[in-house]
N, C-alpha and C positions, 0 to 999 in steps of 0.2 A: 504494500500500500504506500509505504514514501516513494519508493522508487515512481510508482505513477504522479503520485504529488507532485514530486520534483521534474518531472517533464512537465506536468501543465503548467507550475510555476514557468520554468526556463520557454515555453511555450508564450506563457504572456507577456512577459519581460520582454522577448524579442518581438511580441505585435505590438507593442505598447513602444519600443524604444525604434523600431519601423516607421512611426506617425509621424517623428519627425525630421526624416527625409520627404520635402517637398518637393516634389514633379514642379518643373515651369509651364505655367499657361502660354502654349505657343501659339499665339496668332499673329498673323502677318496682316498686311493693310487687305480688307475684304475689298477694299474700292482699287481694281484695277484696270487699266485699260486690254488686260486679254483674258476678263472674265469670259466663261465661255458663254452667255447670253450676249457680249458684246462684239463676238469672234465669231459665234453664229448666229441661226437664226432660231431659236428656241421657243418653243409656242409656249405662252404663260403656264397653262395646267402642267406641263411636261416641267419647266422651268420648278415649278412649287415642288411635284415631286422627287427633284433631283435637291434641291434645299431642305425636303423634308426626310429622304430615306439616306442621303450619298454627303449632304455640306459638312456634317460634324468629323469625318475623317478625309474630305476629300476636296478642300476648302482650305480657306484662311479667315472661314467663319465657325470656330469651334466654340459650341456653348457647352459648358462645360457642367457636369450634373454636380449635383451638390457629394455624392459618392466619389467621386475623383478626391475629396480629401481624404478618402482612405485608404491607407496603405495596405497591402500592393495593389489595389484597385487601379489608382491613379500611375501609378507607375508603367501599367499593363496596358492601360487607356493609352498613355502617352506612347508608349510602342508601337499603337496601332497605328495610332494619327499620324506619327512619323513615316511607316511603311505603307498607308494607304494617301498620303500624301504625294510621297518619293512615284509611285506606281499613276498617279490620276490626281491632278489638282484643279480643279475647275475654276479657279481663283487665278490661276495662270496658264491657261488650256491655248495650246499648240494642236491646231486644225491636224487630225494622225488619223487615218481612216482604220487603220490597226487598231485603234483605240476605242474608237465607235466600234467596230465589229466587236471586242473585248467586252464594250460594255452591253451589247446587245447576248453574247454569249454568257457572259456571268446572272446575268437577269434571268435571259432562259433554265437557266440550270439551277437557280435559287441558291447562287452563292454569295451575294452581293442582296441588298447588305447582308455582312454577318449575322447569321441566329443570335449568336449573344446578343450586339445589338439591338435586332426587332425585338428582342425578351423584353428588355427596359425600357422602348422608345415604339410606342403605338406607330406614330404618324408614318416611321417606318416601313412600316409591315403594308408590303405592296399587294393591292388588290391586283387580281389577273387584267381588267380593263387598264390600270394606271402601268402595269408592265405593259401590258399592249402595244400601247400609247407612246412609252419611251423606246420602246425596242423599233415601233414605225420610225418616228422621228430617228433614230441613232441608224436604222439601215438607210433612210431617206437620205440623211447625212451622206454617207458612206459612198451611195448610187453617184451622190450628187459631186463628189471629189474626184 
């Protein structure tokens, strides 16, 4: 029985002394001139959906949940946002018909967003017509390059 004690102690000492390494809030200026609504041509409904399932990782508009102060929550958050950033940033989106067809194939396959993601964030979680809707628009894209 100590021996168990003494892991859950040593267990909470290192969540509790974990809290205070701070993740930085990375956001970059949201106002660019190669947002991709200003780089294409984005139909508004399409445009919400992509600020509502795709802007928190894929942006330099990351609103950040009040759970990112928790450690390694926020640590793990920040990894994505870094690697889903690096891969697709719409904040500074370079016309890549590779990239549209990517995003058209990740949508189809229900990879994008992350499940984790949809779990926490409703607006997320793409109905078949608003997948639809961006997979037209992203082939249209694509046709149109």
């Amino acid at each position: 029985m100590k021996v168990v004690k003494a892991v859950f102690l040593i267990i909470l000492v290192g969540f509790i002394a974990i809290q205070f390494i701070r993740p930085e809030k990375i956001n970059g200026s949201s106002e660019s001139g190669n947002d991709i609504a200003l780089v294409l041509t984005v139909p508004s409904s399409v445009y919400q959906s992509l600020k509502d399932a795709c802007y928190d990782c894929h942006s330099n508009s990351t609103n950040y949940p009040w759970y990112f102060n928790i450690q390694p929550v926020g640590l793990m958050m920040n990894r994505h946002i870094d690697e889903g950033r690096e891969e697709l940033n719409f904040s500074n989106f370079e016309i890549n018909p590779d990239k549209m067809k990517e995003i058209v194939e990740l949508i189809e396959e229900n990879e994008m967003p992350l499940k984790s993601y949809r779990m926490f964030h409703k607006k997320a979680r793409l109905d078949d017509s608003r997948k639809k809707e961006i997979i037209q628009w992203a082939e249209s894209e694509t046709l149109s390059r």
